[in-house]
C-alpha angles and dihedrals in degrees: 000000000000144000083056140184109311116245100265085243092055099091093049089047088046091053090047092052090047098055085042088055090231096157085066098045114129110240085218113080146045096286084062094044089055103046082051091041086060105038082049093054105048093042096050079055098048095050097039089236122166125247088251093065109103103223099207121174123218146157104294141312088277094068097058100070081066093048105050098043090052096056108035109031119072098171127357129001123198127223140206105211126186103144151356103302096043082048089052090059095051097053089053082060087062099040087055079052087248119169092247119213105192123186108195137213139170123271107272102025136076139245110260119223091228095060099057123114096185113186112241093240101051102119104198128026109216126200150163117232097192117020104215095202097052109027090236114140126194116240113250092223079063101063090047091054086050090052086047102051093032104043104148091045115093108243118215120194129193116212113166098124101039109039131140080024095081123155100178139082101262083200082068094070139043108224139016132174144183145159129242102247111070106040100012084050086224136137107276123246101096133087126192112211105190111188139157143223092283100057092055099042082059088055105044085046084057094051089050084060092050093247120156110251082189119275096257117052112001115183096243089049092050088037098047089053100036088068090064091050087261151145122206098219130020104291134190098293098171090052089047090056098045094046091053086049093060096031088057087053102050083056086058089063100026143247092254093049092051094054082051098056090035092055093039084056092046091056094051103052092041079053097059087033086064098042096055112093096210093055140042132180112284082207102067092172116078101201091065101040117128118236092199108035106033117182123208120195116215118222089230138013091235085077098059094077110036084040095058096040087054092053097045086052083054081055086249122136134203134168116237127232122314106250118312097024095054103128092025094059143052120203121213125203108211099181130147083254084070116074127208097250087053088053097040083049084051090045097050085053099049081053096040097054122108119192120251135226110259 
């Protein structure tokens, strides 16, 4: 599902970068401020987010599962899984020999609020809004009902495979995070770890009782430089420059705009999806359809492997099933990368394709 498509700007800003000698740039100075100062800015206006979110750059995504949960668990951490990424963050809980709550649901499905039974003494809520091996996205009514009846728990919130295509009131969690190639349709090597006050009150209170907050990245390091428009080590400059670039774009066009397009491209590939009579929606559920990772089941595993020959001969390319499902899923990036004559091309193929004999 990712690396995806690059952002159709992405070749014109690289080359940019390159002539500007960006790669080589030092991560101490004003040049470097600058470049973070920007990509800041027109992410913090993308996402909506509030002058009190802390915008920190890291690795990738991955590594902020570790990062949250080291500096702001003590104890024991809750999960919402429904698949195997939000599996994934749970297990790094219990790698970090974390008490794990884990409130399970089918793949593709979500965790209702309602269901819960957190422990009173679970510290974070974690949860995948939108659950990259099975298509399944959170609503965004539910994660205001989880800030509302767990107000005094931190949220976390992964977003890799969704952002910018965000529903819900960023205000309502505490942390967020992503990397730059699925939704920013960059190279990958950058992660964007988005938290709030409260995140790092929970980690400084952790330092005061000589805790370990993890010996690489700890949220006051990234945070104390952070304020200066700083990293504490060399990052991923290239990437940070590149992501303000296209960040700065998709304002251009708007935030709004994008969750319509993304939406209107959504309809018409469930739509093909549905009218295929080899394949049908994992997800059977809409209200917890993806719009940016949709999964498609085939009615039989003999598909997998005529159907994605015949799209590769179109020149289009999807991924096939997460795991398990590998040859009884395809997996569909729907990005802004991805425009709607790409989709509707996508979409006259699904529809196209004739099984073969096999």
């Amino acid at each position: 599902m990712g690396p995806s498509e690059l952002y159709f700007t992405a070749e014109m800003h690289l080359k940019e970068a390159l002539r500007r000698q960006i790669p080589s740039m030092s991560h101490r100075g004003t040049a470097f401020q600058s470049l973070y100062r920007h990509a800041a800015g027109h992410l913090r206006e993308l996402l909506n987010l509030p002058e009190s979110y802390y915008i920190l750059f890291l690795s990738s995504g991955t590594e902020a599962w570790e990062r949250i949960l080291q500096s702001c668990v003590e104890k024991r951490s809750c999960h919402l899984v429904n698949g195997a990424f939000s599996k994934r963050f749970a297990h790094t809980a219990k790698e970090l020999c974390l008490e794990t709550e884990l409130i399970e649901a089918p793949d593709g499905s979500c965790c209702e609020p309602k269901s819960m039974l957190l422990s009173n003494d679970s510290e974070l809520i974690a949860l995948t809004y939108n659950e990259t091996s099975t298509g399944a996205m959170q609503p965004a009514s539910d994660i205001a009902d989880l800030r509302k009846a767990f107000q005094d728990t931190l949220l976390a919130v992964d977003v890799v495979s969704a952002t910018p295509y965000l529903t819900f009131d960023v205000e309502q969690v505490d942390s967020l995070f992503f990397s730059v190639q699925k939704g920013f349709g960059l190279p990958a090597g950058l992660g964007v770890w988005i938290v709030n006050e409260r995140c790092l009150s929970k980690a400084v209170k952790k330092q005061e009782k000589e805790m370990s907050l993890g010996s690489y990245h700890s949220l006051p390091g990234l945070i104390e430089k952070a304020e200066g428009y700083e990293t504490p080590e060399t990052p991923n400059v290239l990437g940070i420059y590149l992501l303000g670039k296209i960040a700065e774009e998709m304002n251009l066009k708007g935030a709004a705009q994008i969750r319509k397009e993304t939406e209107q491209k959504a309809a018409i590939l469930y739509q093909a999806i549905e009218d295929c009579a080899y394949l049908a929606p994992f997800v059977k559920e809409k209200k917890w359809r993806s719009k940016t990772t949709l999964v498609a089941e085939l009615q039989d595993v003999a598909y997998h492997k005529p159907l994605m020959d015949y799209l590769s001969s179109q020149h289009l390319e999807v991924s096939s099933g997460y795991g398990k499902y590998k040859d009884q899923h395809i997996r569909i990036a729907n990005f802004p990368a991805h425009s709607k004559e790409q989709v509707e091309r996508l979409a006259d193929a699904l529809l196209a394709f004739k099984k073969v004999e096999v």
